[in-house]
N, C-alpha and C positions, 0 to 999 in steps of 0.2 A: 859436819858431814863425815861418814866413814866414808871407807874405801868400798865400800858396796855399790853395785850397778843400782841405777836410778835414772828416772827421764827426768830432763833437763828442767823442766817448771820445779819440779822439788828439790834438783839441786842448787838453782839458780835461786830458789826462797830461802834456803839457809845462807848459802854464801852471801847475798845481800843483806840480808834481813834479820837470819837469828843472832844469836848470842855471841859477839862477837865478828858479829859480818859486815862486810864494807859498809852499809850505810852507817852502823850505828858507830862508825870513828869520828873521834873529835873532829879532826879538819873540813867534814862535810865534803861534798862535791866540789866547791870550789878550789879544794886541795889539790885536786887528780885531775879536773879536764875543765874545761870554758864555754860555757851557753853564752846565748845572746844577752841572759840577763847580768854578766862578767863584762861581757864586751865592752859595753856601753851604758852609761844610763839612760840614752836616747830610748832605748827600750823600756826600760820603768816608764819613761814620760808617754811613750805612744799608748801604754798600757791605760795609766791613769787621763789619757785621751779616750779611748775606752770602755775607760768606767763613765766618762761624763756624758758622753755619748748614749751609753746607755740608761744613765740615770734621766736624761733628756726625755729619751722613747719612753720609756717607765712614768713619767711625769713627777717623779720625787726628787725633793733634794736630802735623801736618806737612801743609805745602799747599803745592800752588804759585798765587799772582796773577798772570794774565796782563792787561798793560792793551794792547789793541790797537789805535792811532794813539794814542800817548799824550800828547803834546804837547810839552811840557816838563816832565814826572813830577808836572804837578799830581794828579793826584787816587790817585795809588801814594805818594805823598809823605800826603797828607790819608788816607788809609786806614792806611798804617804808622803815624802820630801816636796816630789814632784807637783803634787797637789798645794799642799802648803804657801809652795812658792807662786802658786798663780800659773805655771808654765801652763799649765795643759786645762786652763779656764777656770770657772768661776767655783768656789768654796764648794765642798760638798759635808755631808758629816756620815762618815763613813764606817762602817764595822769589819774591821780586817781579820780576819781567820786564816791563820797558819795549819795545812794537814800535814805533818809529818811525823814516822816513826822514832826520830832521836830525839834523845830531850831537847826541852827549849834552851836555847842558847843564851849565856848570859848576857847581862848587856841592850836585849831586843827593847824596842819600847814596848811600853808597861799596856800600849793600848791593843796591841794583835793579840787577840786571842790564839793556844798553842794547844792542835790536842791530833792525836793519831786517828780521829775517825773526820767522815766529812757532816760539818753541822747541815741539818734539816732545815727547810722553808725557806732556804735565804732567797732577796731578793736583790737583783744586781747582776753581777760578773763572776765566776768564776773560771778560774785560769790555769791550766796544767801546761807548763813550758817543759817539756823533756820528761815528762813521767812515765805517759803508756810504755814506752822504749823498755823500762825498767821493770814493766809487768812482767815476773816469769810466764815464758810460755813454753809447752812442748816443741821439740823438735822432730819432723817427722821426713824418710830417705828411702825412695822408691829402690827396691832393690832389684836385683838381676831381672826378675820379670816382670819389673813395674809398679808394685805392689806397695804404697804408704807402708812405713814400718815407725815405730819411733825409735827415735835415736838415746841409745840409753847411755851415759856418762859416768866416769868415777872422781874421787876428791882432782886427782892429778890432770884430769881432761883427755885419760882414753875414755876411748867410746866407741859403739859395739851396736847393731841392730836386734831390736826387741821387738815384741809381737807386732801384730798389723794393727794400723790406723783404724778402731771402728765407732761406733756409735756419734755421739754428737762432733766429735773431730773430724770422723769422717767427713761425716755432714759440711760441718767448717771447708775444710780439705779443697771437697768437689763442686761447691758455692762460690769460694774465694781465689785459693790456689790451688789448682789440680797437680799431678806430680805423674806421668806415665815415665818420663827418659828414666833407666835403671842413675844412680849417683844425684840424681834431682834433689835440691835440699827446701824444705820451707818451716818457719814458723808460723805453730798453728796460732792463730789470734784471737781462739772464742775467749779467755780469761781478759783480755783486753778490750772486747767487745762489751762483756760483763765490766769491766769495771767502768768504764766511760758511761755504759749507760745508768748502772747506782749513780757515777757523780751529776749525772744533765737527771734523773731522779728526782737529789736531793733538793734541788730549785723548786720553790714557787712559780718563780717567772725570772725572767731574765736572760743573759745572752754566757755558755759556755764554750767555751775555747781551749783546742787541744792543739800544742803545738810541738811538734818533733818529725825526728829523722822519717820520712814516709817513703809509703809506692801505691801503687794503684792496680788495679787489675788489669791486665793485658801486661802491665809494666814489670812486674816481678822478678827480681832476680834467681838467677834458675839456680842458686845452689845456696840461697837464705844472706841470709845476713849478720849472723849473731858472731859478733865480737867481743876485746874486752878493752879497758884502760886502766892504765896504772901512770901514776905524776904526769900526767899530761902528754902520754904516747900510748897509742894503740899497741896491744900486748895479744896473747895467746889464750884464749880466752877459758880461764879453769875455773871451776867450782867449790873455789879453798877460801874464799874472802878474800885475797889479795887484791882482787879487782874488782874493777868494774865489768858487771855485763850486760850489755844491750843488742838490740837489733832492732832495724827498724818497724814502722808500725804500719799494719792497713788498715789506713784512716779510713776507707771507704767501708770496709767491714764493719766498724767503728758508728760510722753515720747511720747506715743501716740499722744497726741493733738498738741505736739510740731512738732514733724515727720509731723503728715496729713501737717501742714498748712505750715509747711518752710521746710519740706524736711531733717529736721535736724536729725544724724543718732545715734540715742542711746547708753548706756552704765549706767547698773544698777550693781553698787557695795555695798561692805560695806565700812565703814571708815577703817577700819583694812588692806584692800586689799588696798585701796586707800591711804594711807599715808607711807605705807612699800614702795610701787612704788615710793612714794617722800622722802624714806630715812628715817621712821620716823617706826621704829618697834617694838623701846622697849626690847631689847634686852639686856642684861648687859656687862659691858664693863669684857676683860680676869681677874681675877684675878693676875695675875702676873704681870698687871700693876699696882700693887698697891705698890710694890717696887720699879719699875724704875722709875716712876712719880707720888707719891701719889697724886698731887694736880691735873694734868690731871685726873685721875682715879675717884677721890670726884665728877670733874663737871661732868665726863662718865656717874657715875653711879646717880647722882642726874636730868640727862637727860634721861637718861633710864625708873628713875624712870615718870617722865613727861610724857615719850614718851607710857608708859604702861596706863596710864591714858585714852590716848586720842584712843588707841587703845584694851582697857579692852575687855571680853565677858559679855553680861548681861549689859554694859555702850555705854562708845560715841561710842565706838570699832561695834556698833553695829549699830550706825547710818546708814543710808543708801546717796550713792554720783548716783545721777544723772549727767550723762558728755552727752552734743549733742555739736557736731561739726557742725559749720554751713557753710564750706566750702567744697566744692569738695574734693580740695586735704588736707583735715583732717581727712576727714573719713574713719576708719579702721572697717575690718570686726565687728560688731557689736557682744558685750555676747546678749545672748534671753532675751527680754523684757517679 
């Protein structure tokens, strides 16, 4: 990126993505910051609960895993294991597809498939843990008299009001987040809306899942969200590849555009609601196990403690899980979007 004024979607594409840009460094994400799928492998294991789950509704013992921005096959790697071992039930034979833009890592097993686009017809799971976040999107800042502007940025992270919000942003805008206070910040989310609905698309049938930092409509924060990280601290958030940049995502705009275009039938939870369903609640093992089996009790409570992690309040516990089913017979009465 030069030093030329630019809206944030195209700065935020190069600095992540092009030649050079934070994702395409060796260390991958797990370098700079911590998902749930770092935290614990309780998560792998809830995941490939799941997948069994949904291979169940499906009626096959044949699936396909899609993991979508997958990093460096952590959590396709921690689900294959997971599987393997029996924890999370009975044998499946599975086709793991890794989407991501850096090369494939060495090392991965030989059996994940590794490609930068999302494979077509698969049937099964596919699972985006922390991607949308990562979607560039524009940033738009009602000025003195109320008026959407976007927010236009240089390499260094000044940034400068440029023309008015119009056409399909608009649209977005006054559907999702409206912005009248003059200083109101919001990211706009049709690129994110687009891209979740190509990936729930790319399905036959099966059950996709978007999981990250979210809000909801009414819920909004009134001056956006978009940050950055670098080695595992929230930073200033510039458009040089140094870091990381995110903001959170409306999952509910998300569900929507998913719905209109494939008919796909929503479900907006939190992680906390969503991983007690997969057996992962954090809960502490009886006390009184701690005589009849101390060393059972040790790994109880050292999983409990895991398990507390990934379903904290105020933490991941608060993330938000988008679930669309893309088949007839998947789709159960829908929670309100």
């Amino acid at each position: 990126m030069t030093d030329d004024w630019c809206g944030w979607r195209e700065a935020a594409e190069t600095a992540l993505y092009g030649d050079g840009g934070f994702y395409r460094r060796p260390e991958g994400p797990a370098g700079h910051f911590r998902t749930s799928v770092h935290a614990s492998p309780l998560f792998a294991s809830a995941v490939a609960r799941l997948l069994v789950g949904t291979a169940r509704e499906l009626g096959t013992d044949s699936v396909d895993l899609v993991d979508v921005g997958a990093g460096r096959g952590e959590l396709l790697t921690g689900v294959l294991r997971a599987l393997r071992s029996g924890a999370a039930g009975p044998g499946l034979v599975v086709r793991a597809h890794a989407v991501e833009l850096a090369p494939r890592p060495a090392g991965l097993d030989p059996g994940i498939e590794w490609s930068a686009e999302l494979p077509q017809g698969t049937k099964g799971l596919l699972f985006a843990n922390e991607w949308l976040d990562n979607v560039p999107a524009d940033i738009a800042e009602a000025d003195a008299g109320g008026r959407a502007r976007y927010v236009l940025v240089r390499a260094d992270g000044t940034e400068r009001l440029g023309d008015p919000v119009t056409g399909a942003d608009a649209e977005w805008l006054a559907r999702w987040w409206p912005l009248t206070v003059p200083g109101a910040r919001a990211e706009i989310g049709r690129p994110r809306d687009e891209a979740w609905t190509r990936a729930v698309a790319s399905m036959a049938e099966g059950v996709a899942v978007a999981v990250d930092y979210a809000h909801v409509r009414g819920a909004r924060p009134p001056f956006g969200t978009l940050t950055g990280f670098r080695s595992g601290r929230e930073v200033r958030p510039v458009p040089d590849g140094s870091c990381d940049l995110t903001s959170h995502v409306a999952l509910d705009a998300c569900a929507e555009a998913a719905a209109a275009a494939d008919g796909a039938v929503a479900e907006l939870l939190d992680q906390r609601t969503a991983l007690k369903e997969l057996d992962i609640s954090g809960e502490r093992p009886p006390l009184a196990r701690a005589s009849t089996d101390p060393a059972g009790y040790v790994r109880a409570l050292a999983a409990a403690g895991e398990a507390a992690e990934l379903t904290a309040r105020g933490g991941l516990g608060d993330f938000g899980w988008l679930r669309q089913r893309t088949a007839p017979g998947l789709r159960p009465v829908p929670r309100p979007v």
